[in-house]
MILO-34614 format. One line per field, with one value per residue (C-alpha): residue number from 0; residue in three letters; x, y, z. Coordinates in nm, 2 decimals. Layout:
<atoms>
nr: [NUM ...] .
rest: [ALA ...] .
x: [X ...] .
y: [Y ...] .
z: [Z ...] .
</atoms>
This chain:
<atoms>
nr: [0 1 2 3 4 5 6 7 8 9 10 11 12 13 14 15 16 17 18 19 20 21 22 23 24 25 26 27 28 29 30 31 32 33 34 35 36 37 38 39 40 41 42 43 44 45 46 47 48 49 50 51 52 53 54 55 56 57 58 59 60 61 62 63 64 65 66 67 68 69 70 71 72 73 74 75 76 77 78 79 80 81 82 83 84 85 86 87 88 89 90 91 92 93 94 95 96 97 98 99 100 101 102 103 104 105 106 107 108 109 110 111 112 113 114 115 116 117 118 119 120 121 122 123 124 125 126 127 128 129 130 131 132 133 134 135 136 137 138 139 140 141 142 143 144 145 146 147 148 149 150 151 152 153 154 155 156 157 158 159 160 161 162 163 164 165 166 167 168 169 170 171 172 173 174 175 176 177 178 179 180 181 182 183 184 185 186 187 188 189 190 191 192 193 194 195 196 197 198 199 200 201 202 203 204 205 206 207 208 209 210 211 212 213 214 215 216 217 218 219 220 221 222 223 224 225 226 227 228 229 230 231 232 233 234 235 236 237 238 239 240 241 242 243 244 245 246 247 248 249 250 251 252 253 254 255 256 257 258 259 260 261 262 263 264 265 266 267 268 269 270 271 272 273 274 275 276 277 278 279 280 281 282 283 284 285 286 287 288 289 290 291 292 293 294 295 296 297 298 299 300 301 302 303 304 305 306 307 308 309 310 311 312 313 314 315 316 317 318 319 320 321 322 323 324 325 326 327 328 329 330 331 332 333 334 335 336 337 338 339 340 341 342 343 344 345 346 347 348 349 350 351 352 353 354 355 356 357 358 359 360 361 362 363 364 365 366 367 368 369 370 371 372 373] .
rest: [UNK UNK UNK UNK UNK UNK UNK UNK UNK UNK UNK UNK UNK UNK UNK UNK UNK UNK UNK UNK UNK UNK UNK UNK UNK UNK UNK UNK UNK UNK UNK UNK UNK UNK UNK UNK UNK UNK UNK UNK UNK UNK UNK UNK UNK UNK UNK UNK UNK UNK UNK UNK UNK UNK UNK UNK UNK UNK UNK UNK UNK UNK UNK UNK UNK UNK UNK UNK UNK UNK UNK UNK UNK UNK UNK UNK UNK UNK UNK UNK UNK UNK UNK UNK UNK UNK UNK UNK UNK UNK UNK UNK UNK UNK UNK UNK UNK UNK UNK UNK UNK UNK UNK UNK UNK UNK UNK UNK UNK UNK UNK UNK UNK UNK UNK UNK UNK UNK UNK UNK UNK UNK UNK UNK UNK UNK UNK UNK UNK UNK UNK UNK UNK UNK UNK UNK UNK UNK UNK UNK UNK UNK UNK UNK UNK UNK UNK UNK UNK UNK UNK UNK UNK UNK UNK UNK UNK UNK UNK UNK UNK UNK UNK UNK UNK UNK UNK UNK UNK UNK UNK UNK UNK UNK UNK UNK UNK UNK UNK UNK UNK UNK UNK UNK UNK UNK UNK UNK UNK UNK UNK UNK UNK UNK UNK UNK UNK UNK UNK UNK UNK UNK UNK UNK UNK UNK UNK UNK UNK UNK UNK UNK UNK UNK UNK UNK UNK UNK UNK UNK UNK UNK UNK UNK UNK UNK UNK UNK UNK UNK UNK UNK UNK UNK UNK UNK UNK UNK UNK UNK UNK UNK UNK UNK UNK UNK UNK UNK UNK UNK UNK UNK UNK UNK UNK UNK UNK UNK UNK UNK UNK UNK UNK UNK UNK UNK UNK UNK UNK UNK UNK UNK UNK UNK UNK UNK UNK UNK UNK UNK UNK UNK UNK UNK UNK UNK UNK UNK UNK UNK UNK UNK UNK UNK UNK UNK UNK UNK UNK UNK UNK UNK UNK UNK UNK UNK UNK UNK UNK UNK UNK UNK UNK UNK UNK UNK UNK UNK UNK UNK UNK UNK UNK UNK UNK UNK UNK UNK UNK UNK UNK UNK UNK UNK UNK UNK UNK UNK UNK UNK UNK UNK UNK UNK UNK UNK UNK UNK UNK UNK UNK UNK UNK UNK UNK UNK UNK UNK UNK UNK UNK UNK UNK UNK UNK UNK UNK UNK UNK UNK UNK UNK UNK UNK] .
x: [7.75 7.62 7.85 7.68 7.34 7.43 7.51 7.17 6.96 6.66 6.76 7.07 6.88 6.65 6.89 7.10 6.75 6.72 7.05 7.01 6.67 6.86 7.11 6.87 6.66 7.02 7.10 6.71 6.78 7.09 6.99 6.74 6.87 7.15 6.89 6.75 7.12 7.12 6.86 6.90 7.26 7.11 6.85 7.15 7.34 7.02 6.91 7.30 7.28 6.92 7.08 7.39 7.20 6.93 7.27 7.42 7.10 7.09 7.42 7.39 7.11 7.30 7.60 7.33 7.16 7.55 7.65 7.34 7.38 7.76 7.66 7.40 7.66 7.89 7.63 7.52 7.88 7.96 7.59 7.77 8.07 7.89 7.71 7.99 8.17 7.93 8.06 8.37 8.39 8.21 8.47 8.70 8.59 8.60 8.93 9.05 8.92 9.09 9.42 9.37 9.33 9.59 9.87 9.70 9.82 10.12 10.16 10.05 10.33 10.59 10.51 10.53 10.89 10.99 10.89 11.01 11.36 11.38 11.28 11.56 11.79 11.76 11.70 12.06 12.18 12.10 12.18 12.53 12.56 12.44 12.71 12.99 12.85 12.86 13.18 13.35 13.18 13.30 13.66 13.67 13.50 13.64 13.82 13.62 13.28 13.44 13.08 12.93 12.69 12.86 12.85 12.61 12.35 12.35 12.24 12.01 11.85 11.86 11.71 11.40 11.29 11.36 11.10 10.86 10.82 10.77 10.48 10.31 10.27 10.19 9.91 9.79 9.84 10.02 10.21 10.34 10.47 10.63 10.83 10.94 11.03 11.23 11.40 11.48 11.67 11.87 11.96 12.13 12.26 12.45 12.62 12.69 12.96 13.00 13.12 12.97 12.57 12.62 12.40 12.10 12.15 12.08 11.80 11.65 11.68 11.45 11.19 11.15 11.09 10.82 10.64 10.67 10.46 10.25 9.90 9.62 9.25 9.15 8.87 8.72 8.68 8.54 8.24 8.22 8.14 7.89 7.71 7.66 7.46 7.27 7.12 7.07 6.86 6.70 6.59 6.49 6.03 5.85 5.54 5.32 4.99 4.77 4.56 4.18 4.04 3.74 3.57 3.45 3.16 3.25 3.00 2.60 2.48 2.27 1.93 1.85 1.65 1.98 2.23 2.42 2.72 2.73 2.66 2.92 3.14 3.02 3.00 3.41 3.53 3.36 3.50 3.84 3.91 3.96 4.07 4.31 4.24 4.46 4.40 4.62 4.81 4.88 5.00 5.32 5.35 5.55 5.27 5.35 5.41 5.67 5.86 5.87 5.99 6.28 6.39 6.42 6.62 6.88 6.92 7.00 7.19 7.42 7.45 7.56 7.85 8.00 7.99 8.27 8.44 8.52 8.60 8.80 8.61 8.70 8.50 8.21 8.23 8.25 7.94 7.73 7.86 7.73 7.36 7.33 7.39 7.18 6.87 6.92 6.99 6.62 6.44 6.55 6.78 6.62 6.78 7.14 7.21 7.53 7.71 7.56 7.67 8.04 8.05 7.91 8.16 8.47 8.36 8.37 8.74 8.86 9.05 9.02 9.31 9.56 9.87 10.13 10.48 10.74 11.00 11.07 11.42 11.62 11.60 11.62 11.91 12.04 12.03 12.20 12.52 12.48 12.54 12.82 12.99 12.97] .
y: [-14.79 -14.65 -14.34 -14.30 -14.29 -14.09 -13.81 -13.83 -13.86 -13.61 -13.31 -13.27 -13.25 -13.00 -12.78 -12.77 -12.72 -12.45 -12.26 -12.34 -12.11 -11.85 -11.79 -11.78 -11.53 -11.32 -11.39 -11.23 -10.96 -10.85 -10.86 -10.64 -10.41 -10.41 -10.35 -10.05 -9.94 -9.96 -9.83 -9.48 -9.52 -9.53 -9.26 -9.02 -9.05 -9.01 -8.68 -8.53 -8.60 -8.42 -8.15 -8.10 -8.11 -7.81 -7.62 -7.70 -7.56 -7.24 -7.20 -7.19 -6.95 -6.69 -6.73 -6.65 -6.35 -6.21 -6.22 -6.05 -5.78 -5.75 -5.69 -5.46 -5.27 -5.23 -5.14 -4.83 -4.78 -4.76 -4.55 -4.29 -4.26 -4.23 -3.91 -3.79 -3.81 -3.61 -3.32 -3.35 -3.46 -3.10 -2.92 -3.11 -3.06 -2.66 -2.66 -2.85 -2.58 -2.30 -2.52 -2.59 -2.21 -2.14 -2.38 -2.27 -1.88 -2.00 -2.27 -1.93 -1.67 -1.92 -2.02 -1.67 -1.62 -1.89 -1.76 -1.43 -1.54 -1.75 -1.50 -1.24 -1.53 -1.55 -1.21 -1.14 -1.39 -1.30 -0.91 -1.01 -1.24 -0.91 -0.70 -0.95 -0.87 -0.54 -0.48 -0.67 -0.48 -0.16 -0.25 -0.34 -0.06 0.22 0.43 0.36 0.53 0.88 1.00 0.83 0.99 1.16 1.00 1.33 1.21 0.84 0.98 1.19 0.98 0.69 0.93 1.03 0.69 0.58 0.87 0.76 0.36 0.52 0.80 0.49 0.25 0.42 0.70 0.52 0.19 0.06 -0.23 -0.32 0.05 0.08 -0.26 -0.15 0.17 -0.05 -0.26 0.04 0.19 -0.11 -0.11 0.23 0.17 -0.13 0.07 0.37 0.14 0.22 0.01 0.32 0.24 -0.13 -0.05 0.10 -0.22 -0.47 -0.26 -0.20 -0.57 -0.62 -0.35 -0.53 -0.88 -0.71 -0.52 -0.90 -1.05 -0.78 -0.91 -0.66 -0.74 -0.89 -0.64 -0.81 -1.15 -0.97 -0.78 -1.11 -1.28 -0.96 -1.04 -1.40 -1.34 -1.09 -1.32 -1.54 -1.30 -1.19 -1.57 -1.57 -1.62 -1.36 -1.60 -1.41 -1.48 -1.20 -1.08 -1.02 -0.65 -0.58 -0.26 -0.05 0.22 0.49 0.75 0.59 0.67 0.96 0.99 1.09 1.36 1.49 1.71 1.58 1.73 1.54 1.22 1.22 1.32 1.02 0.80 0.90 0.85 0.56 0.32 0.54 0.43 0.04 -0.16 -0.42 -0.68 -0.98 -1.27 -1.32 -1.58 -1.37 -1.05 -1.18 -1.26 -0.98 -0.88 -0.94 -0.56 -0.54 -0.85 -0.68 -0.36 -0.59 -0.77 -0.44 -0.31 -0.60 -0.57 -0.19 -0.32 -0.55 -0.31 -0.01 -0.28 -0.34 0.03 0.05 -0.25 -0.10 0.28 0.07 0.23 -0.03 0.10 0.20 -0.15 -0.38 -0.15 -0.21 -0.57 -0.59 -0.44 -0.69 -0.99 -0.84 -0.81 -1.21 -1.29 -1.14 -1.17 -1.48 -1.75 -2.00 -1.87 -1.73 -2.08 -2.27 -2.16 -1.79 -1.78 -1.88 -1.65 -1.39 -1.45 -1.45 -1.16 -0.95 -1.15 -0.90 -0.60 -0.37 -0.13 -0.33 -0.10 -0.14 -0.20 0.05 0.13 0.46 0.29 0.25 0.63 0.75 0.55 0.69 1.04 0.97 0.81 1.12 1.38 1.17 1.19 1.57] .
z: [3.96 4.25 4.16 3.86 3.97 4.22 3.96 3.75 4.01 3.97 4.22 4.02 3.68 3.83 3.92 3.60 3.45 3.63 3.56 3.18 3.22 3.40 3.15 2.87 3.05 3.14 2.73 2.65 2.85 2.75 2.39 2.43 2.59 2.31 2.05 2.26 2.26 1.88 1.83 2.03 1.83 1.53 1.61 1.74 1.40 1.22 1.42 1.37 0.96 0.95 1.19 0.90 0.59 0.76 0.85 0.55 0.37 0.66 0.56 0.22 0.21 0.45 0.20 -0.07 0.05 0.17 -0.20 -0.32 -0.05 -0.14 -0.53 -0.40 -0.22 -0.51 -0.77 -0.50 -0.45 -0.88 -0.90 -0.62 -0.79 -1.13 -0.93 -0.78 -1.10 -1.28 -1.13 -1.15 -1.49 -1.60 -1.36 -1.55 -1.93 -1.77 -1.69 -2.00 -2.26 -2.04 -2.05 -2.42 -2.47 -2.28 -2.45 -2.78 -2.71 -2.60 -2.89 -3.13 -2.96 -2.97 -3.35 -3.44 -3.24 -3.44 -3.77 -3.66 -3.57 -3.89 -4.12 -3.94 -3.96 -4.36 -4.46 -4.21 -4.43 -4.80 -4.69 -4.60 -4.90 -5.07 -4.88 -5.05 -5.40 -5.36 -5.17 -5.43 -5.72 -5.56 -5.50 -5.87 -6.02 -5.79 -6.01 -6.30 -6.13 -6.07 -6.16 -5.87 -5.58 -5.30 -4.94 -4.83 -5.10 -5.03 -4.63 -4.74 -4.97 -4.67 -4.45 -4.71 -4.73 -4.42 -4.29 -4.60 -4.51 -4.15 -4.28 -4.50 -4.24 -3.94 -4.12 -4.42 -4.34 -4.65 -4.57 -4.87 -4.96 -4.64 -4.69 -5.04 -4.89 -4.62 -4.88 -5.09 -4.74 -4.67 -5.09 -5.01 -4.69 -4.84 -5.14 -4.86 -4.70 -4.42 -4.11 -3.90 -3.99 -3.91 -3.63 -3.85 -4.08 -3.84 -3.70 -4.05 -4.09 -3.73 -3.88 -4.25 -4.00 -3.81 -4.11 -4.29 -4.02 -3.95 -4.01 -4.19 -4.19 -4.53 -4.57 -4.86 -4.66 -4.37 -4.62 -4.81 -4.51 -4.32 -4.68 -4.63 -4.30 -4.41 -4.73 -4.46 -4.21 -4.61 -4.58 -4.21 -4.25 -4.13 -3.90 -3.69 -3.54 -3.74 -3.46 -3.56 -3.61 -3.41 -3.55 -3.24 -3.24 -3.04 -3.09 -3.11 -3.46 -3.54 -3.70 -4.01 -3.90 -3.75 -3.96 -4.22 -4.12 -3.77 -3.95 -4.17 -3.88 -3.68 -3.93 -4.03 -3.71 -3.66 -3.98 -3.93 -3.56 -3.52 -3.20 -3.26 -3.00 -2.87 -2.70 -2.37 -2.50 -2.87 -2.64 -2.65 -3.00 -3.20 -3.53 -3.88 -3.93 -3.65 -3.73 -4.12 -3.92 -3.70 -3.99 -4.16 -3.90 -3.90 -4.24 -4.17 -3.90 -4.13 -4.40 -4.19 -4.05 -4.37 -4.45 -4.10 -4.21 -4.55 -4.38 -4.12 -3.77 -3.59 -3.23 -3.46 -3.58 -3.21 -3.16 -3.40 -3.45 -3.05 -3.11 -3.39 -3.14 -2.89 -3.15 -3.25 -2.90 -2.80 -3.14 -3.26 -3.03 -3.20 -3.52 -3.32 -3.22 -3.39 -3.69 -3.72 -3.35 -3.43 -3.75 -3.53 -3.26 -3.50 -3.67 -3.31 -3.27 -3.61 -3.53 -3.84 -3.72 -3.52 -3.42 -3.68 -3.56 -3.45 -3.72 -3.61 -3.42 -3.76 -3.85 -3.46 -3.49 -3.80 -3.66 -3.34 -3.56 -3.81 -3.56 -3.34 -3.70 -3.71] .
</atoms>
């Protein structure tokens, strides 16, 4: 018992009071101090999320404006090459016409080989077929034609018309005389025979090839079409600025007190002499009369062509075919412009006397094998 109240005697409760204080005071302070430390936790995480969202948005702007500069870039970029391009594609377009020039001569020439070799090809063909006939008509029909030309005629007569096709080609121009004089050569160098003019035959045979494809100016197309631009230049208006007349005294008139004689004279010479005066901006403009005069002239100009196209003076013609242009060129290049400029053009591409081909080589030839014989 005396234990006991030994134990709850009032010292002892005063000093567990006392620790029981402390350890709520200790318990106060460390929770505040843990809020505090919340808090400033709290408050960090806060400040870094704000500090990633205005990065984020930084960020995104940046990425924004980069993108616009990039397209920017490339559109000046295409816009440069567009320029640059420019230039090159004219350069270009230039050097694609003289190509396609070019290929078309070549293209032309190597059409006209063709045709050439083709047509030598089947006339060699139907001459020999023609050689058969003939050879085999002759071997059965040789002693019945004891009345038959010599060998001496059948030359001679090869040799006249060789010469002939040669004179009709090459002075008058006739094509188709010369090739029936041609045809009528090989005819009689086939029923000659002989294996020694083989030679002249297939030389004839390149010479009626050549005169085949020769090409003569259609004359009639070429004055058929010189009359077509000049109904058109007949249909061109005549618009002028008539200037105005101004009538001018140039002698002061005289009294009538004076003699009649020197008024008269004054008064002639005064309605006889007028002044035509322009305006500085109508001096340039070409008056009614002249233009009448110019289109007079063209139509001179046009008919004087045809005139050479039909005699065939083919410098005479590129001459006066060259003044016309000129005239439209400086008169009228409002007019020139387009189709009257192609027709124009083609007509100065005509030739009205191209060389004719050689054929002198089949009768040269002849000549040489004539006088070996002898």
């Amino acid at each position: 018992m005396s234990q006991m109240e030994g134990n709850n005697s009032p010292d002892n409760l005063g000093g567990s009071h006392k620790e029981a204080e402390e350890s709520a005071q200790v318990l106060a302070i460390l929770q505040s101090r843990s809020r505090f430390t919340l808090f400033i936790a709290w408050l960090a995480l806060f400040l870094t999320a704000v500090g990633i969202a205005a990065g984020y948005k930084n960020w995104m702007q940046i990425n924004d404006r980069a993108k616009q500069a990039a397209v920017g870039v490339s559109e000046l970029k295409q816009r440069a090459e567009t320029f640059a391009k420019k230039s090159s594609v004219v350069a270009f377009n230039t050097q694609l016409l003289t190509d396609l020039e070019k290929k078309s001569k070549q293209l032309d020439h190597s059409v006209q080989t063709l045709n050439r070799v083709n047509k030598l090809t089947q006339h060699a063909i139907k001459t020999v077929e023609q050689q058969a006939v003939l050879l085999t008509q002759q071997q059965e029909q040789s002693q019945a034609l004891a009345s038959a030309p010599s060998y001496a005629w059948r030359l001679a007569e090869l040799h006249f018309l060789l010469q002939i096709a040669n004179q009709r080609l090459q002075l008058h121009k006739d094509k188709d005389g010369a090739l029936q004089a041609l045809r009528s050569a090989e005819t009689t160098l086939l029923k000659l025979g002989s294996k020694k003019y083989l030679p002249v035959r297939k030389k004839l045979a390149e010479e009626i090839i050549s005169v085949e494809i020769f090409l003569i100016p259609n004359i009639s197309a070429i004055s058929q079409r010189i009359a077509e631009l000049l109904e058109v230049i007949n249909a061109m208006p005549v618009e002028a600025e008539i200037a105005k007349l101004q009538k001018i005294t140039l002698l002061p008139e005289v009294s009538e007190e004076e003699s009649g004689f020197i008024s008269r004279l004054v008064s002639g010479i005064n309605n006889a002499v007028v002044i035509q005066k322009f305006d500085p901006s109508v001096r340039k403009i070409i008056g009614i009369d002249e233009k009448e005069k110019l289109k007079n002239l063209l139509q001179l100009r046009f008919e004087t062509l045809r005139l050479m196209v039909l005699q065939g003076l083919d410098y005479d013609y590129h001459q006066q075919l060259k003044l016309i242009q000129q005239m439209l060129e400086k008169y009228y290049p409002d007019i020139i412009k387009g189709s009257l400029e192609q027709q124009l053009d083609e007509l100065s591409k005509v030739k009205l006397s191209p060389p004719p081909p050689d054929i002198s080589g089949s009768l040269t030839l002849l000549n040489q094998l004539s006088k070996s014989g002898k």
